[in-house]
C-alpha positions as CSV (number, residue, x, y, z in Angstrom):
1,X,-63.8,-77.4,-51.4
2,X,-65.1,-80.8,-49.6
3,X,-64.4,-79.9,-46.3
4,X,-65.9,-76.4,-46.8
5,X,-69.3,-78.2,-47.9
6,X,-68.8,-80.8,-45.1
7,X,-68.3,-77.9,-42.9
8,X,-71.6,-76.1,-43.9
9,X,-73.8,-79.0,-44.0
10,X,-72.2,-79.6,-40.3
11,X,-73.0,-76.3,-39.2
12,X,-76.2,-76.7,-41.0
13,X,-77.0,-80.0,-39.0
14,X,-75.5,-78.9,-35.5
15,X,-78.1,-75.6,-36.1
16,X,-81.0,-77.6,-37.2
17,X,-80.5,-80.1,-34.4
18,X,-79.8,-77.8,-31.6
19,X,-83.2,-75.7,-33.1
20,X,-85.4,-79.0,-32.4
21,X,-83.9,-79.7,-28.9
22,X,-85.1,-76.3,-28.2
23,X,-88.6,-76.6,-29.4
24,X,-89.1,-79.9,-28.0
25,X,-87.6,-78.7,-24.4
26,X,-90.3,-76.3,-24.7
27,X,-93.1,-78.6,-25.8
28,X,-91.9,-80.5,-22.9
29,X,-91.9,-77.8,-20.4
30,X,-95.3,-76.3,-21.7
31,X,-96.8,-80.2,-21.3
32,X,-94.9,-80.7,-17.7
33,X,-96.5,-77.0,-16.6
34,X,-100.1,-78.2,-17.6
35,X,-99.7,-81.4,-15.7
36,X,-98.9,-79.6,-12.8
37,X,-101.8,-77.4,-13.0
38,X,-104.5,-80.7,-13.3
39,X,-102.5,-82.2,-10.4
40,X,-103.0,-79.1,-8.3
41,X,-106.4,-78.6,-9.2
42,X,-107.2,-82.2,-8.6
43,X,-105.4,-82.0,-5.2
44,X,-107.3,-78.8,-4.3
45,X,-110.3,-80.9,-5.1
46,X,-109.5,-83.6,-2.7
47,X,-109.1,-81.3,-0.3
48,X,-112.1,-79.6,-0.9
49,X,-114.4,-82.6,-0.8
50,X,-112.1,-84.3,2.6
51,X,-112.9,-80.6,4.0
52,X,-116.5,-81.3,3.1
53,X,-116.8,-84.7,5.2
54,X,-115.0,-83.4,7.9
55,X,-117.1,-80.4,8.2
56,X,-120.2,-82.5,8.5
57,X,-118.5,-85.0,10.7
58,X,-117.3,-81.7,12.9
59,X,-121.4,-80.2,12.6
60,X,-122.4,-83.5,14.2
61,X,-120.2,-83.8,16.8
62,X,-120.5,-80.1,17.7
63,X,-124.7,-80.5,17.9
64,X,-124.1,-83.4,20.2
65,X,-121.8,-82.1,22.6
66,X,-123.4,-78.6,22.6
67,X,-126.7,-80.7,23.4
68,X,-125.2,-82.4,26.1
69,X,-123.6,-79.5,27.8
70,X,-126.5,-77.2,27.3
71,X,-128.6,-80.3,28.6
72,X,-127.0,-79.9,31.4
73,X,-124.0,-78.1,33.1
74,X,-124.6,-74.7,31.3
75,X,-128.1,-74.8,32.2
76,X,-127.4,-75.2,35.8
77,X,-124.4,-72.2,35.6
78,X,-127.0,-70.3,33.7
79,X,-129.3,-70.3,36.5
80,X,-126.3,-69.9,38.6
81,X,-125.2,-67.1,37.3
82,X,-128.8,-65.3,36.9
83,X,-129.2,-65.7,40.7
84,X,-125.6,-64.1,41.4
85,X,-124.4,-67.9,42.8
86,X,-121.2,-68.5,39.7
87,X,-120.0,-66.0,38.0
88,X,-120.6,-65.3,34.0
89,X,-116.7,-66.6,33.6
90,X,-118.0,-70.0,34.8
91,X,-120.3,-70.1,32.3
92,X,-117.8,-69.0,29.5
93,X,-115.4,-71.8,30.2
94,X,-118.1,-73.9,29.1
95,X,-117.7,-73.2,25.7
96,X,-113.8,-74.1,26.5
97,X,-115.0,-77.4,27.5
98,X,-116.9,-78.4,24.8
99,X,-114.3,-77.2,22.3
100,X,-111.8,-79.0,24.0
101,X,-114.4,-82.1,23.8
102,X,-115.4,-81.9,20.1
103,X,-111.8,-82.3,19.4
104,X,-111.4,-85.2,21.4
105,X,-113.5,-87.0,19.7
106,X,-112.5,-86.3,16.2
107,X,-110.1,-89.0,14.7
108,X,-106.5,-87.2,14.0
109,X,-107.6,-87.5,9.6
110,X,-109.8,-85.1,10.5
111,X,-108.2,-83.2,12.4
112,X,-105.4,-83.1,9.9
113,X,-107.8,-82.0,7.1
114,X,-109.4,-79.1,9.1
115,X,-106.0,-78.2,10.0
116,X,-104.8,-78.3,6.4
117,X,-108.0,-76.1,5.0
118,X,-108.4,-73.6,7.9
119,X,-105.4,-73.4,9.5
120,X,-106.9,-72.1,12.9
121,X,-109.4,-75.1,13.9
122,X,-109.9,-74.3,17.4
123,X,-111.1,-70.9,16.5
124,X,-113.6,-73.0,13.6
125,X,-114.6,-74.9,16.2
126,X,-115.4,-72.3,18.5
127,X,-117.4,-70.0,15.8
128,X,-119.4,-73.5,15.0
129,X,-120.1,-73.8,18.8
130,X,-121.5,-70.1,18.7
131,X,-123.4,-71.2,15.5
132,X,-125.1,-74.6,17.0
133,X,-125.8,-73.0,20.4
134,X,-129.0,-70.9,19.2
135,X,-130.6,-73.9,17.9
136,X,-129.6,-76.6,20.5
137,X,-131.0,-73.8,23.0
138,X,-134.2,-73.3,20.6
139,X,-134.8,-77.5,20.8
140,X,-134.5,-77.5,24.7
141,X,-137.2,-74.6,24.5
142,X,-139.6,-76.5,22.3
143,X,-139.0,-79.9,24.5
144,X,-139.6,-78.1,27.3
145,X,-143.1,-76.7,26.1
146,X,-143.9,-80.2,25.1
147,X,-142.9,-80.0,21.6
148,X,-140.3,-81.6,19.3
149,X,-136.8,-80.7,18.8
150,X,-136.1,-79.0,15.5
151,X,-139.7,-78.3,15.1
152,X,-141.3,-74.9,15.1
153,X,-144.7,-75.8,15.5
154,X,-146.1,-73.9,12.1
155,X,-146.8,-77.0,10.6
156,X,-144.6,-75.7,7.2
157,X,-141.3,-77.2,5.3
158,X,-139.5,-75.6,8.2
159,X,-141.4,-77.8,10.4
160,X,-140.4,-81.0,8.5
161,X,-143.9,-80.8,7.4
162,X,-144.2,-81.7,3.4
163,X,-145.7,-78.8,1.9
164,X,-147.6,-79.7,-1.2
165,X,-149.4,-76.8,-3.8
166,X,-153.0,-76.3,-3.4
């Protein structure tokens, strides 16, 4: 009759200890899943604020040499072009050159971050060329009618003015 009771309170322990292996793997895996989730989300954060700086560092550098190629060479091949002396392909390889530029001058980080969060950064680039030409074209416009760049002359917040209730 001893080894029966031995028996049970064996079968008993082996149950009760196998039952809290169980429950504490799952604890465990529950806790390990959670975990994961902050660390992605706090990697996807990272990301999102080293996408953030190199999107600012990419708008200045694209204002720049948009400002210096529409300063000069694409004025010249726009004139060109309007008086039938280069053709509007000329013109459009521009655009080419000024892409291939802005990258130049980025450091490799941020290329490596624009790469990471957009996958296709020429073609960013390119749109944000497309974006910045308007206004770099607006500033020359302004300059050359004896204003200031990034001014529009209406004397409101747009303006830089401060605007102040009356």
């Amino acid at each position: 009759m001893e080894n029966w009771l031995v028996g049970l309170v064996m079968a008993v322990g082996l149950s009760l200890a196998a039952y809290l292996a169980e429950s504490g793997a799952r604890v465990l895996r529950a806790e390990l899943k959670k975990k994961k989730a902050e660390a992605e989300a706090a990697e996807r954060h990272v990301m999102a604020v080293a996408f953030e700086g190199a999107d600012k560092v990419l708008e200045k550098v694209t204002r720049i040499t948009v400002g210096k190629l529409e300063g000069g060479i694409a004025a010249e091949l726009r004139e060109k072009v309007k008086n039938g002396e280069a053709e509007y392909e000329d013109l459009c390889r521009v655009s080419e050159t000024a892409c291939r530029e802005i990258i130049d001058q980025m450091k490799p980080e941020i290329q490596t971050v624009l790469l990471e969060c957009i996958g296709d950064m020429e073609g960013y680039i390119k749109n944000r060329i497309e974006s910045v030409l308007p206004e770099v074209k607006a500033d020359y416009a302004r300059v050359a009618a004896g204003g200031l760049p990034g001014r529009t002359g209406r004397g409101d917040a747009a303006d830089g003015a401060v605007v102040t209730p009356a």
